[in-house]
Residue frames as qw, qx, qy, qz and C-alpha x, y, z in Angstrom:
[[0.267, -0.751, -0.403, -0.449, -14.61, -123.12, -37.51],
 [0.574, -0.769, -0.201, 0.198, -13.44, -123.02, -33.86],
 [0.590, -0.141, 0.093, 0.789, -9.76, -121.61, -34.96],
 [0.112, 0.548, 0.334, 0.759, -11.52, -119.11, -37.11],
 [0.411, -0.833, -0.315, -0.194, -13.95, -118.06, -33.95],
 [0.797, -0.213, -0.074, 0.560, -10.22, -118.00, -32.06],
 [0.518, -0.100, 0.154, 0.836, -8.74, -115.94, -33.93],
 [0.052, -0.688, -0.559, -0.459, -11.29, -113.57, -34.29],
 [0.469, -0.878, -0.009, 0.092, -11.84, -112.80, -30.63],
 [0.719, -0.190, 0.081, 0.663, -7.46, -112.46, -30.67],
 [0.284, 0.406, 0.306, 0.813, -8.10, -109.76, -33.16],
 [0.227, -0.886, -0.239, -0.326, -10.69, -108.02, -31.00],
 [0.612, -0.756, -0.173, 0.157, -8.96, -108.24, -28.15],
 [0.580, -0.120, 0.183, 0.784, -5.82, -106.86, -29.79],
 [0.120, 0.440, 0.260, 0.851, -7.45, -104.18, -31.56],
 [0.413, -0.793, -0.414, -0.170, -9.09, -103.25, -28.12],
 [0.713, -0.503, -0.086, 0.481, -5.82, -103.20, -26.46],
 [0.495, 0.365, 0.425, 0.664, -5.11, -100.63, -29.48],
 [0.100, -0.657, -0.202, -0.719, -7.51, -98.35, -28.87],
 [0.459, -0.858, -0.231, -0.013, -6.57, -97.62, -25.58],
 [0.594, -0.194, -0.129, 0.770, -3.51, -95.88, -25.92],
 [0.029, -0.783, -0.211, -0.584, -5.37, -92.52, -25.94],
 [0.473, -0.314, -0.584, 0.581, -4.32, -91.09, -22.95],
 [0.060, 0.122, 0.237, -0.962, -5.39, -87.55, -23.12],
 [0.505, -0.316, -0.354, -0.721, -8.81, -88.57, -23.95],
 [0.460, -0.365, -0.706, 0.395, -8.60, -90.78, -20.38],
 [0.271, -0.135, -0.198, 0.932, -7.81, -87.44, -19.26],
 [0.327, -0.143, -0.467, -0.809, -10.53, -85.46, -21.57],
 [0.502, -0.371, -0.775, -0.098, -13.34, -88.20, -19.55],
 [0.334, -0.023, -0.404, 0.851, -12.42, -86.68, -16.40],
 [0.006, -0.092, 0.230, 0.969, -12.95, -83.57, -17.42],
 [0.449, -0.285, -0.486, -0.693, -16.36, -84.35, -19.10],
 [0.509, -0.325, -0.789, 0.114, -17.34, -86.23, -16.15],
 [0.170, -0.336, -0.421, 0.825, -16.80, -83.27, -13.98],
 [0.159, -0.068, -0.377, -0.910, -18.57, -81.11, -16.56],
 [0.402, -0.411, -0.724, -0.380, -21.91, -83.72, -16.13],
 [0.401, -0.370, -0.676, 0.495, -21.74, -82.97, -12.45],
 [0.114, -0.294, -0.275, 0.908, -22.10, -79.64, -12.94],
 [0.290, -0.181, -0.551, -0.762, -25.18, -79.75, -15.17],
 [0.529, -0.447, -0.721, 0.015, -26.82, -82.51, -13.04],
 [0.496, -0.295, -0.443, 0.686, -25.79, -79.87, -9.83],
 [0.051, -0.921, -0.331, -0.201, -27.02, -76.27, -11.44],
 [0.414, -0.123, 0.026, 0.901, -23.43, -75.05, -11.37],
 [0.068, 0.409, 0.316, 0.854, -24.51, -71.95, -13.73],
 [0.301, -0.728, -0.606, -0.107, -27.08, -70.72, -11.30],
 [0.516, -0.733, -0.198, 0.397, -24.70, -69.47, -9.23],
 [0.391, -0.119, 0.230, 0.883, -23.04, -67.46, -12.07],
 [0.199, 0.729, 0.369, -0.542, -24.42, -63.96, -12.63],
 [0.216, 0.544, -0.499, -0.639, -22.66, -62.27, -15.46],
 [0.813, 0.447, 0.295, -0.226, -25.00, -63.78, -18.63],
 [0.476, 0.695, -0.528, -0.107, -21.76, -64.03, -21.26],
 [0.135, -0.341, 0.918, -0.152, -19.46, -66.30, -18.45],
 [0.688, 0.106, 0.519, -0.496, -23.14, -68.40, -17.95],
 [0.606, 0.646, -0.285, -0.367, -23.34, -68.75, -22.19],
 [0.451, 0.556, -0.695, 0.055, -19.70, -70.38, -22.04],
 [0.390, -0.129, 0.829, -0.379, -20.74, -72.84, -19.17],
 [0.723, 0.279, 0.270, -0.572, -23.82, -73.78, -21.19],
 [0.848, 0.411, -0.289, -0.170, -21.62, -74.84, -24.24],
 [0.234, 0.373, -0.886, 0.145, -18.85, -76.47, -22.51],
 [0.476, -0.211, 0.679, -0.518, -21.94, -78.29, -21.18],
 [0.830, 0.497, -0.036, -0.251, -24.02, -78.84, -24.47],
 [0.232, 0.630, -0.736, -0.087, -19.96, -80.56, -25.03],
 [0.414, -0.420, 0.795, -0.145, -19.62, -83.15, -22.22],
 [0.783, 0.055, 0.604, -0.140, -21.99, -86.00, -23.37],
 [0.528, 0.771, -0.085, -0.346, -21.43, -85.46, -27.01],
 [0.175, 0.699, -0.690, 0.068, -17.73, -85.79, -26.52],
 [0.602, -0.146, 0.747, -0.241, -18.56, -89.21, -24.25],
 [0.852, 0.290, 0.410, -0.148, -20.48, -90.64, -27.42],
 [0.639, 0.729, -0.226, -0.096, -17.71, -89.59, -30.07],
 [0.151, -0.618, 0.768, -0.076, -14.76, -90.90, -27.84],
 [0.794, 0.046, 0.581, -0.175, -17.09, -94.26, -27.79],
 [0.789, 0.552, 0.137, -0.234, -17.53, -93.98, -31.61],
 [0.203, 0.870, -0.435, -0.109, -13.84, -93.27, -32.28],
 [0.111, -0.444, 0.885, -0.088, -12.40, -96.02, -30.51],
 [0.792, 0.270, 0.528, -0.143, -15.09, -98.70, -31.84],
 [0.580, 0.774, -0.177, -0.179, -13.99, -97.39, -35.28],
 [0.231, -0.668, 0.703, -0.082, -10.52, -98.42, -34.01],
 [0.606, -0.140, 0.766, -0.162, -11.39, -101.62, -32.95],
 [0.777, 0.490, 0.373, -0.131, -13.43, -102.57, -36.58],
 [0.427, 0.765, -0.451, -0.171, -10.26, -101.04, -38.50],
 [0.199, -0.404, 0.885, -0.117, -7.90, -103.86, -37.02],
 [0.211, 0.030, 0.977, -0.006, -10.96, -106.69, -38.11],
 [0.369, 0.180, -0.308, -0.858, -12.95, -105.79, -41.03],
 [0.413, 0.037, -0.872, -0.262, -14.00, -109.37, -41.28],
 [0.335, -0.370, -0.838, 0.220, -15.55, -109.50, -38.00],
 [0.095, -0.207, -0.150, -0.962, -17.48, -105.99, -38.18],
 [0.474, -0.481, -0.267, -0.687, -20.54, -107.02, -36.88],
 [0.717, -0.371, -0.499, 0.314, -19.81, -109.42, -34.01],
 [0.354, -0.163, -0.441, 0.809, -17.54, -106.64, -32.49],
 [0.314, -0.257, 0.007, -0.914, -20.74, -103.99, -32.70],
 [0.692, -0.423, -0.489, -0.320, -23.00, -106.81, -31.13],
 [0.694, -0.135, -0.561, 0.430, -20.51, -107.26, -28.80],
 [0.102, 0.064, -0.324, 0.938, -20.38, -103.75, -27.88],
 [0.551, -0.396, -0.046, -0.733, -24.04, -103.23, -27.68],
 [0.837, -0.426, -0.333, 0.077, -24.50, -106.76, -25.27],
 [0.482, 0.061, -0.391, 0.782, -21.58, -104.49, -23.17],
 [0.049, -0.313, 0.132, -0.939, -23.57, -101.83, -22.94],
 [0.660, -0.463, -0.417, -0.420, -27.01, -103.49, -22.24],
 [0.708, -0.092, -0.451, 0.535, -24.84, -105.49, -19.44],
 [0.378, -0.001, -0.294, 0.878, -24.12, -102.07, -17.93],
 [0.317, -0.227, -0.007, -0.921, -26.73, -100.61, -17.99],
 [0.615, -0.495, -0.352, -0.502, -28.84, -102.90, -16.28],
 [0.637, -0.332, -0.529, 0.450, -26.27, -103.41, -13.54],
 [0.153, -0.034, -0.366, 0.917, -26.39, -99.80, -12.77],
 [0.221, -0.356, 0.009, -0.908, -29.84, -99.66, -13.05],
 [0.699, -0.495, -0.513, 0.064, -30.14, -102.53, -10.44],
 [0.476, -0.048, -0.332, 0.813, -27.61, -100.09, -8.80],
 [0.060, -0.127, 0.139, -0.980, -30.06, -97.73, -8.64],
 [0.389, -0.472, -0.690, -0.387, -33.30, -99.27, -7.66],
 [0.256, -0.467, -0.632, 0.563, -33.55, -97.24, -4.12],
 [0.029, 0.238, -0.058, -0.969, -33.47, -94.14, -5.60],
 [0.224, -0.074, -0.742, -0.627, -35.80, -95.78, -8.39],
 [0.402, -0.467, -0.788, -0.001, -38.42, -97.17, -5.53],
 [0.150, -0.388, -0.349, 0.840, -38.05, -94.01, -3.46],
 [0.101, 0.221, -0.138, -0.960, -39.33, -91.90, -6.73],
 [0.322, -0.310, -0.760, -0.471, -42.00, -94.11, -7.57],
 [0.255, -0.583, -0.700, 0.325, -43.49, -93.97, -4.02],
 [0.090, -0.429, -0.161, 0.884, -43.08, -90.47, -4.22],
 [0.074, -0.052, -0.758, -0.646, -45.21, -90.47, -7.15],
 [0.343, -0.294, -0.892, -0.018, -47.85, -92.52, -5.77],
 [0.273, -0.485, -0.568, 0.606, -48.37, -90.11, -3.17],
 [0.137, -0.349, -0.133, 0.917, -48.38, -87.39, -5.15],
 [0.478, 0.083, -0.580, -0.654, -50.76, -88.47, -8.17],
 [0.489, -0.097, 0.758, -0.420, -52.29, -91.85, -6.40],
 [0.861, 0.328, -0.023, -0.389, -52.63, -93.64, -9.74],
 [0.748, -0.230, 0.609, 0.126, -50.78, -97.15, -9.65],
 [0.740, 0.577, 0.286, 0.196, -51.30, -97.60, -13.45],
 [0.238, 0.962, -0.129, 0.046, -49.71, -94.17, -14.43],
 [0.674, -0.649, 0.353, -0.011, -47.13, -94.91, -11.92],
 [0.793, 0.066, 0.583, 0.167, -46.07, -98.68, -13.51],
 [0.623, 0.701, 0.202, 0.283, -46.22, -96.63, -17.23],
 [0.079, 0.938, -0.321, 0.108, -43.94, -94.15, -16.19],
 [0.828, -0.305, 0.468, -0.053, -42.05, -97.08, -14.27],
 [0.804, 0.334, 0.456, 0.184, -41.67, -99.47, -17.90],
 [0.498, 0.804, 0.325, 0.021, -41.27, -96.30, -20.00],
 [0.233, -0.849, 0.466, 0.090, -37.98, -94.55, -18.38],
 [0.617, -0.369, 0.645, 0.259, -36.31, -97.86, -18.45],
 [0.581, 0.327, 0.718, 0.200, -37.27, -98.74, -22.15],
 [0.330, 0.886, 0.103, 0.308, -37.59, -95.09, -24.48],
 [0.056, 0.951, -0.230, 0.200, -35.97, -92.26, -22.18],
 [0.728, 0.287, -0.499, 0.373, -33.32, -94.28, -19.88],
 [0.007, -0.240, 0.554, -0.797, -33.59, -92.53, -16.63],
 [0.549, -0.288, -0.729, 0.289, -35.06, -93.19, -13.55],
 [0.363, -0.927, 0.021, -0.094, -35.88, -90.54, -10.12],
 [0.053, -0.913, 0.402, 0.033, -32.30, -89.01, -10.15],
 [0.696, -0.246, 0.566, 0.367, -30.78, -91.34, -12.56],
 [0.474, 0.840, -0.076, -0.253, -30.39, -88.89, -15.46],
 [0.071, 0.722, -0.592, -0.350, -27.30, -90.00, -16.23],
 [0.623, -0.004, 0.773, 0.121, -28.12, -93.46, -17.47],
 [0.661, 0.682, -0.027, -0.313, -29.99, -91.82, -20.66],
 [0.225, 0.699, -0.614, -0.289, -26.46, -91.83, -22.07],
 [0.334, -0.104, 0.931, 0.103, -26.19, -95.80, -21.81],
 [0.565, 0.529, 0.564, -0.288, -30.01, -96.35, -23.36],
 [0.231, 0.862, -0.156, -0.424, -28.65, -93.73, -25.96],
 [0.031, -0.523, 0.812, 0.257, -25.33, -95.93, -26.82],
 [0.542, 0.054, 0.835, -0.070, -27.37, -98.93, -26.93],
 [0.543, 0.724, 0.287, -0.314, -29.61, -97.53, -29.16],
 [0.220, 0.810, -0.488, -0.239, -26.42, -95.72, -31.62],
 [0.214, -0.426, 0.864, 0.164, -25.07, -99.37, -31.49],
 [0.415, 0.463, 0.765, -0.167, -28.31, -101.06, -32.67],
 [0.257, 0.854, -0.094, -0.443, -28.17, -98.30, -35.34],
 [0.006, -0.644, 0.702, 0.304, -25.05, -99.68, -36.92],
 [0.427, 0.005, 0.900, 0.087, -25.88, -103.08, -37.45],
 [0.441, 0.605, 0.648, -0.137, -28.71, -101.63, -39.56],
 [0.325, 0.886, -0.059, -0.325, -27.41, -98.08, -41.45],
 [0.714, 0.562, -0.038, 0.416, -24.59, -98.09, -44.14],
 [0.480, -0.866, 0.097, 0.106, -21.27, -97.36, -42.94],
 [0.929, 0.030, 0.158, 0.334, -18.84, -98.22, -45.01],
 [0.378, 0.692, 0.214, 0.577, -18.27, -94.75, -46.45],
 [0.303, -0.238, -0.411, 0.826, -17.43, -91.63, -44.99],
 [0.137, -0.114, -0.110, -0.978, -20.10, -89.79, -46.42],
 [0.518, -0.343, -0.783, -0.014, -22.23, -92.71, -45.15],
 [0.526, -0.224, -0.517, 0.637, -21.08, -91.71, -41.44],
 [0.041, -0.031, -0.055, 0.997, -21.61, -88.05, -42.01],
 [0.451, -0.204, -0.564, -0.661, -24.90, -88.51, -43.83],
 [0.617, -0.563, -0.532, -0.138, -26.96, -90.44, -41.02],
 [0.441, -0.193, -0.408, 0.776, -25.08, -88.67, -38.53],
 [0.109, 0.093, -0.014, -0.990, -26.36, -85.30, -39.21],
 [0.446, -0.249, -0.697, -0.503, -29.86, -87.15, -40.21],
 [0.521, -0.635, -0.564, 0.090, -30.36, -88.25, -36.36],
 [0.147, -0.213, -0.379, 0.888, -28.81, -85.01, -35.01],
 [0.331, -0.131, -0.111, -0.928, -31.58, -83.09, -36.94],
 [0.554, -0.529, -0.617, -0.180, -34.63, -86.12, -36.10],
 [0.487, -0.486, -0.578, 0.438, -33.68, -85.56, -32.51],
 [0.014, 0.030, -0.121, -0.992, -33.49, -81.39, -33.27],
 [0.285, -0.079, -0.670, -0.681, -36.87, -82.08, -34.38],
 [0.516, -0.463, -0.668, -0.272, -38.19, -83.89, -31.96],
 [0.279, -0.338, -0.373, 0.818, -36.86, -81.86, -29.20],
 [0.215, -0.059, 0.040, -0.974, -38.87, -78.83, -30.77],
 [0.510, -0.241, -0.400, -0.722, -42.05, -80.52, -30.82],
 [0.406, -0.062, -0.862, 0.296, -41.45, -82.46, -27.22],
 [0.269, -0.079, 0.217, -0.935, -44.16, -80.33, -25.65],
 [0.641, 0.018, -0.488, -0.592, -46.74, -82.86, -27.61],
 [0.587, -0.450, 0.491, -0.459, -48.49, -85.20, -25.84],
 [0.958, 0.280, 0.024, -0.054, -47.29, -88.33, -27.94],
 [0.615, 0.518, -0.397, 0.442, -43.94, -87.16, -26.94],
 [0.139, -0.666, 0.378, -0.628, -44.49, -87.27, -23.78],
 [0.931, -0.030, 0.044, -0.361, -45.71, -90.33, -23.54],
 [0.975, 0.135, -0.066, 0.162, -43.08, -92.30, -25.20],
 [0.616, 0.367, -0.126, 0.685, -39.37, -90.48, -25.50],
 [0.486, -0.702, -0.327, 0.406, -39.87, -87.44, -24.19],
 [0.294, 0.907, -0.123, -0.275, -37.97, -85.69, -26.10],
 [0.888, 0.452, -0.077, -0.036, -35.20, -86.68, -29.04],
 [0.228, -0.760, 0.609, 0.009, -31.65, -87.28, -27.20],
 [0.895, -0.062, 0.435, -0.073, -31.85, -90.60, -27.71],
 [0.681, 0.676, 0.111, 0.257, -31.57, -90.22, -31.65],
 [0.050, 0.884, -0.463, 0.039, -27.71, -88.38, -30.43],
 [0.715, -0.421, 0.553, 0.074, -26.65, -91.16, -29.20],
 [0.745, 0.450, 0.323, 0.371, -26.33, -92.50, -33.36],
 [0.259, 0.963, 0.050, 0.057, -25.63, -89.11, -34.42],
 [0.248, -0.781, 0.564, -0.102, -22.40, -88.68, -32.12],
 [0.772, -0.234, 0.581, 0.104, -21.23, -92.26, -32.31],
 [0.681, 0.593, 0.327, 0.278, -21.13, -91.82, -36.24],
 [0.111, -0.993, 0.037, 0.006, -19.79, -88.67, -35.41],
 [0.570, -0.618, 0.541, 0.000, -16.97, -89.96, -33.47],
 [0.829, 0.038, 0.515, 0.215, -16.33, -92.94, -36.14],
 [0.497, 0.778, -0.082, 0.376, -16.10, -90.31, -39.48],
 [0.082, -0.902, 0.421, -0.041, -13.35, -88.09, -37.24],
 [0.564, -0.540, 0.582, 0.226, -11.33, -91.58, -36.95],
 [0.702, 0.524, 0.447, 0.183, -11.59, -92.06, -41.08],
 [0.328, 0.809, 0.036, 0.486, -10.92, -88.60, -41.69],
 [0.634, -0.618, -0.186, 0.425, -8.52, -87.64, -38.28],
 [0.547, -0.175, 0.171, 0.801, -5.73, -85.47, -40.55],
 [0.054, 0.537, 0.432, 0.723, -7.96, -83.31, -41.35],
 [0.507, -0.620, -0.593, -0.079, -9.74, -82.86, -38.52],
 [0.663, -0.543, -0.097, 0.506, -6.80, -82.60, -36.13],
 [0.590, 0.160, -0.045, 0.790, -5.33, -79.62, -37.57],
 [0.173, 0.078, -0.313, 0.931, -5.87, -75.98, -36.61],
 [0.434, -0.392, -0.402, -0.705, -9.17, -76.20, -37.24],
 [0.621, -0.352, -0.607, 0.349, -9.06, -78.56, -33.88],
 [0.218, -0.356, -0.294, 0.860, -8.66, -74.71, -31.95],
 [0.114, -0.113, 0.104, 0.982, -9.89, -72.66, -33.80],
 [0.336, -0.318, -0.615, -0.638, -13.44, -74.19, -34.83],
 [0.459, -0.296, -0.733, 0.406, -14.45, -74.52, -30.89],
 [0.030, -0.451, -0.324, 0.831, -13.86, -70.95, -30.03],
 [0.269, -0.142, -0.284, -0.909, -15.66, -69.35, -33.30],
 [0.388, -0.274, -0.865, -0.163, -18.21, -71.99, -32.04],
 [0.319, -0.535, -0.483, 0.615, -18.30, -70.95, -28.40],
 [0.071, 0.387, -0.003, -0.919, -18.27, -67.03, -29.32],
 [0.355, -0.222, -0.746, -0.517, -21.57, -68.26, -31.75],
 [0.357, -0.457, -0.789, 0.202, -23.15, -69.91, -28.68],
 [0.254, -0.402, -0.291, 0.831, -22.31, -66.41, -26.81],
 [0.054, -0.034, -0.399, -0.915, -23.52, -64.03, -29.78],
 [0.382, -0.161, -0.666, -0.621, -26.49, -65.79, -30.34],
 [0.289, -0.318, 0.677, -0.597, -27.05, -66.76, -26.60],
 [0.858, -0.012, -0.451, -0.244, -28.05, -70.39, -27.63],
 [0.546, -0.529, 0.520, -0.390, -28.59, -72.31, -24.51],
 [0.342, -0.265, 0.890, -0.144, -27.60, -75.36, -22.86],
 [0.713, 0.325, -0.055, -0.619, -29.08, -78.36, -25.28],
 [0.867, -0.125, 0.475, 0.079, -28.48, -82.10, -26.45],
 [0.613, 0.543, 0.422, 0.389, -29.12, -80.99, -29.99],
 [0.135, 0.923, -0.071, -0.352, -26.90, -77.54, -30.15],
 [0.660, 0.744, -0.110, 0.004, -25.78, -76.73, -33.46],
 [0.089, -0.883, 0.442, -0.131, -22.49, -74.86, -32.12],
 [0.533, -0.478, 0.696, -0.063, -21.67, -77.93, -30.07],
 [0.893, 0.322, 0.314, -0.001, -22.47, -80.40, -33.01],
 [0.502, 0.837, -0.103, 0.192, -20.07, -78.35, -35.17],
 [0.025, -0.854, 0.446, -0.265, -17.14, -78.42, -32.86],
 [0.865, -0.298, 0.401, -0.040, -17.10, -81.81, -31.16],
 [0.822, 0.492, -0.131, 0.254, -15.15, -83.32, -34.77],
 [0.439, 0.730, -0.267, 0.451, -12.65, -80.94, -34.06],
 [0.493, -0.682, 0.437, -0.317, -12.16, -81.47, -30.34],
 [0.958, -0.055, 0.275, -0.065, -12.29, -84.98, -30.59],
 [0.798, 0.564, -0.048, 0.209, -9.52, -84.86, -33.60],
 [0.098, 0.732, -0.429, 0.520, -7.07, -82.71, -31.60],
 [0.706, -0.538, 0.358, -0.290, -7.24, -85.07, -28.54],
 [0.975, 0.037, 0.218, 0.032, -7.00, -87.91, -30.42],
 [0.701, 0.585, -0.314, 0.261, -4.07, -86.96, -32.28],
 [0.014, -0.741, 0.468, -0.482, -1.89, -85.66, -29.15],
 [0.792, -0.387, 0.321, -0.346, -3.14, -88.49, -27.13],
 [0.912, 0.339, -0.211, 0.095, -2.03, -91.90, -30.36],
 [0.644, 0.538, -0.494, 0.228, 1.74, -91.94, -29.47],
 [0.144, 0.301, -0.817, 0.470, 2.02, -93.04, -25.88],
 [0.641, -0.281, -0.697, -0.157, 0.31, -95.69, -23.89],
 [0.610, -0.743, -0.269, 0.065, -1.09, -94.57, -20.36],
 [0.284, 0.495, -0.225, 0.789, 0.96, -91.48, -19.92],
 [0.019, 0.317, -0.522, 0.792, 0.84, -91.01, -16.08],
 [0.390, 0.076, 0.684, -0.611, -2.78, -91.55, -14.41],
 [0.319, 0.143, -0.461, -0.816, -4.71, -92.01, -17.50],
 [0.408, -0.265, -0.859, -0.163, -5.79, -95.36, -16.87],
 [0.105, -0.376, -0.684, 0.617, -6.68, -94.28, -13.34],
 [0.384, 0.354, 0.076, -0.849, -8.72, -91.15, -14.73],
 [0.355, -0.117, -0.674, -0.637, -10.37, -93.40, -17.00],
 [0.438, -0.170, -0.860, 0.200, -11.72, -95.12, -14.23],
 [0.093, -0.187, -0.332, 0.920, -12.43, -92.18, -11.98],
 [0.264, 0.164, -0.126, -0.942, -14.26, -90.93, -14.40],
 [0.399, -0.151, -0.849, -0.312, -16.57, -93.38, -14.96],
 [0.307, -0.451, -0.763, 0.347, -17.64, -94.20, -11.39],
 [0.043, -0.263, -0.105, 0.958, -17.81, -90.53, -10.97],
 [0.453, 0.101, -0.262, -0.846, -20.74, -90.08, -13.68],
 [0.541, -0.185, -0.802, -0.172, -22.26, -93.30, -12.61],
 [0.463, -0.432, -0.614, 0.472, -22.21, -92.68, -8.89],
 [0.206, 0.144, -0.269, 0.930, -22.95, -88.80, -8.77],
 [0.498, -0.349, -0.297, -0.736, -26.73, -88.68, -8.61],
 [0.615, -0.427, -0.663, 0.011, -26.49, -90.52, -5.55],
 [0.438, -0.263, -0.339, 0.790, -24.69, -87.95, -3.75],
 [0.285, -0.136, -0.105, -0.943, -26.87, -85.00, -5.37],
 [0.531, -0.433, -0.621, -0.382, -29.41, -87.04, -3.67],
 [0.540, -0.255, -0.532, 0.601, -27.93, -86.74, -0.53],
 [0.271, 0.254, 0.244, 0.896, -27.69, -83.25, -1.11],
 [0.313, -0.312, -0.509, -0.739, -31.12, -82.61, -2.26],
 [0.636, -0.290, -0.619, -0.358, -32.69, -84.94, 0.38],
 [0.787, -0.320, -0.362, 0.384, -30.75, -85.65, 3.63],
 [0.383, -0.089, -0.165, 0.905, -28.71, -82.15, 4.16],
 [0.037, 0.716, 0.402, -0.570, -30.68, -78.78, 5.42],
 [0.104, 0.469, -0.094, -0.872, -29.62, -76.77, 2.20],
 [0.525, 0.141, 0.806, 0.234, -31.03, -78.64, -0.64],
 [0.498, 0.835, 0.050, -0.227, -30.88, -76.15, -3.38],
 [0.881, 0.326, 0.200, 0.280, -29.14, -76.46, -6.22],
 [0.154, 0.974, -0.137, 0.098, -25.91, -74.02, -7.60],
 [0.458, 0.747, -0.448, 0.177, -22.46, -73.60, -6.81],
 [0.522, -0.471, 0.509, -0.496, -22.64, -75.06, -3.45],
 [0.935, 0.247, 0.143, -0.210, -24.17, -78.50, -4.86],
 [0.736, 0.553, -0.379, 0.094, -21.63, -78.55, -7.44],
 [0.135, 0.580, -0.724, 0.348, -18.74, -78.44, -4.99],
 [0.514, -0.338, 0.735, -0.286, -20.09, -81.24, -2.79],
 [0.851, 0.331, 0.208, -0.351, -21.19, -83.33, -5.33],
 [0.585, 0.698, -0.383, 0.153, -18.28, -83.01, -7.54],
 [0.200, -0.637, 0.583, -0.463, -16.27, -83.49, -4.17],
 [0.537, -0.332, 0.645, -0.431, -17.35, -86.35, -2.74],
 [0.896, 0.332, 0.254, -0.151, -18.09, -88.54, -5.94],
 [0.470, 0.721, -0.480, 0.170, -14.74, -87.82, -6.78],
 [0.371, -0.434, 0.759, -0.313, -13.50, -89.24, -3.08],
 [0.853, -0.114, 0.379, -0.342, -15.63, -92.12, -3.53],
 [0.845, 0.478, -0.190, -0.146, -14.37, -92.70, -6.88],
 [0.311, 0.589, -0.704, 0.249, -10.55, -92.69, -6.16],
 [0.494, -0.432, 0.690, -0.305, -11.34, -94.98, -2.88],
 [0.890, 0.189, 0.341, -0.237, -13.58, -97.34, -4.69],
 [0.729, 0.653, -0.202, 0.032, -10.70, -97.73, -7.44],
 [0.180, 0.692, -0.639, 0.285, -7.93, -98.10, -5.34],
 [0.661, -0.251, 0.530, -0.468, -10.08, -100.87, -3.25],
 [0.839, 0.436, -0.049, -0.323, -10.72, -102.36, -6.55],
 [0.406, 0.821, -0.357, 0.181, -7.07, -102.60, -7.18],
 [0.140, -0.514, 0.762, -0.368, -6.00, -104.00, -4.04],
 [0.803, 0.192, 0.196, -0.529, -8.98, -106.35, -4.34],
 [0.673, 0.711, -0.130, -0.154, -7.28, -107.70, -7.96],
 [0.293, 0.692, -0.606, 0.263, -4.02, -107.64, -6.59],
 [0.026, -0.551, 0.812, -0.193, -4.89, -109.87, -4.19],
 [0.898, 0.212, 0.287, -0.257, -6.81, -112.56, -6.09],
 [0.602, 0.725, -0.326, -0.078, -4.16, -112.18, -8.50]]
């Protein structure tokens, strides 16, 4: 029993060390990371011309998408290398995520106590307060100007999914995939209601399955994926978004339809070398970076004279949560190196 439990974890931890030899999706994180900054910042404000604005909206409706299909891809990884232990390594990832998410949202409990008082003051109902309080952490995942945690609450959720849908198939994968992109479609149109305002808020959550399944069919079906269609389904996508002038959204079509193919073309170009130049470092970067920026767009917002959002925002935000990141990672590092 204990050799079997052994050699189990050996297999995760080998088929973890597997699925990180993606390097241009290290890279690709970055990238999306900057992208969140500039949603969370109100880049696009500061662009006038309504076509360029369009193509900011869907390489925004991209970033998180791409964050939950890079997860799914490389869990898919990890369960190809140890069919036998298929559910331990999805428990394991969801007790990872939970884990993280509740150390950044002890990392954020000033902001969190700042926005409740600010509440208080502005409504003066303790109850309401405490429900809104319980409810962020538990349905929607955010916090006063911790939007970006949804996306953990989201994964937790998409992992807590798996243990329960069919998955063995690829039309499995597709099937409940496209099932919670449309619930959450769904419940985004009708998030106006006051029973959705109450509990969720509105249906991102239900991406978080959608795009992890997402992310797990493109590593089943990758040789398809990854060919030209990998270019070529993006832009007709993007020039869609533009045509049709479908805005920034969790649940856009365009961006649902294109992520396969982005994701497939990374991954393929990325599979045949292991940490090609900074990769590991930008994996890293990028992380702290979309964890840590909402503290600095507080700054922003709160503590500096201009506090309006736009292109201005974006560059100090994007600026200075990037410094922090590369210091805090190179502290880390020297840290490591000398415990080590």
């Amino acid at each position: 029993m204990l050799a079997s439990k052994q050699a189990s974890k050996q297999a995760s931890k080998q088929a973890s060390k597997q699925a990180s030899n993606y390097w241009l999706a290290d890279y690709t994180k970055l990238v999306l990371a900057i992208i969140v900054v500039a949603i969370h910042s109100g880049l696009k404000m500061s662009i006038q011309n309504e076509q360029v604005k369009l193509v900011v909206e869907y390489a925004e409706s991209l970033a998180v998408p791409l964050f939950f299909c890079i997860t799914g891809y490389l869990l898919e990884e990890r369960l190809s290398h140890n069919r036998d232990a298929e559910r331990k390594i999805i428990v394991a990832s969801l007790m990872k995520y939970v884990r993280i998410y509740v150390v950044v949202s002890i990392i954020y409990i000033p902001l969190t106590v700042y926005g409740t008082f600010k509440e208080l003051r502005e409504s003066s109902n303790l109850y309401v307060a405490v429900y809104n309080l319980i409810k962020n952490y538990f349905f929607v995942g955010e916090q006063f100007y911790s939007w970006q945690l949804w996306y953990l609450l989201a994964t937790i959720f998409g992992m807590a999914v798996l243990l329960l849908v069919p998955h063995k198939h690829w039309h499995e994968l597709l099937l409940y995939s496209c099932a919670f992109f449309a619930l959450a479609y769904v419940i985004n149109c009708f998030q106006g209601t006051r029973i959705i305002k109450l509990t969720i808020v509105n249906g991102r959550l239900f991406t978080g399955p959608s795009y992890i399944l997402l992310g797990m069919l493109v590593k089943r079906e990758h040789k398809p994926l990854s060919r030209s269609g990998g270019i070529i389904a993006p832009i007709l996508a993007c020039f869609c978004s533009v045509l049709l002038k479908i805005p920034y959204s969790t649940t856009n079509i365009v961006a649902f339809l294109s992520v396969p193919w982005i994701l497939g073309i990374v991954m393929k170009y990325s599979k045949n070398c292991y940490q090609v130049g900074f990769s590991k470092e930008c994996r890293e970067i990028s992380s702290i970076i979309y964890f840590s920026h909402m503290y600095f767009f507080f700054v922003w917002m709160y503590l500096l004279p201009i506090r309006e959002k736009g292109g201005e925002c974006f560059i100090f935000v994007s600026g200075t949560s990037f410094l922090f990141s590369v210091v805090f990672s190179l502290m880390k590092k020297k840290i490591c190196c000398k415990t080590n």
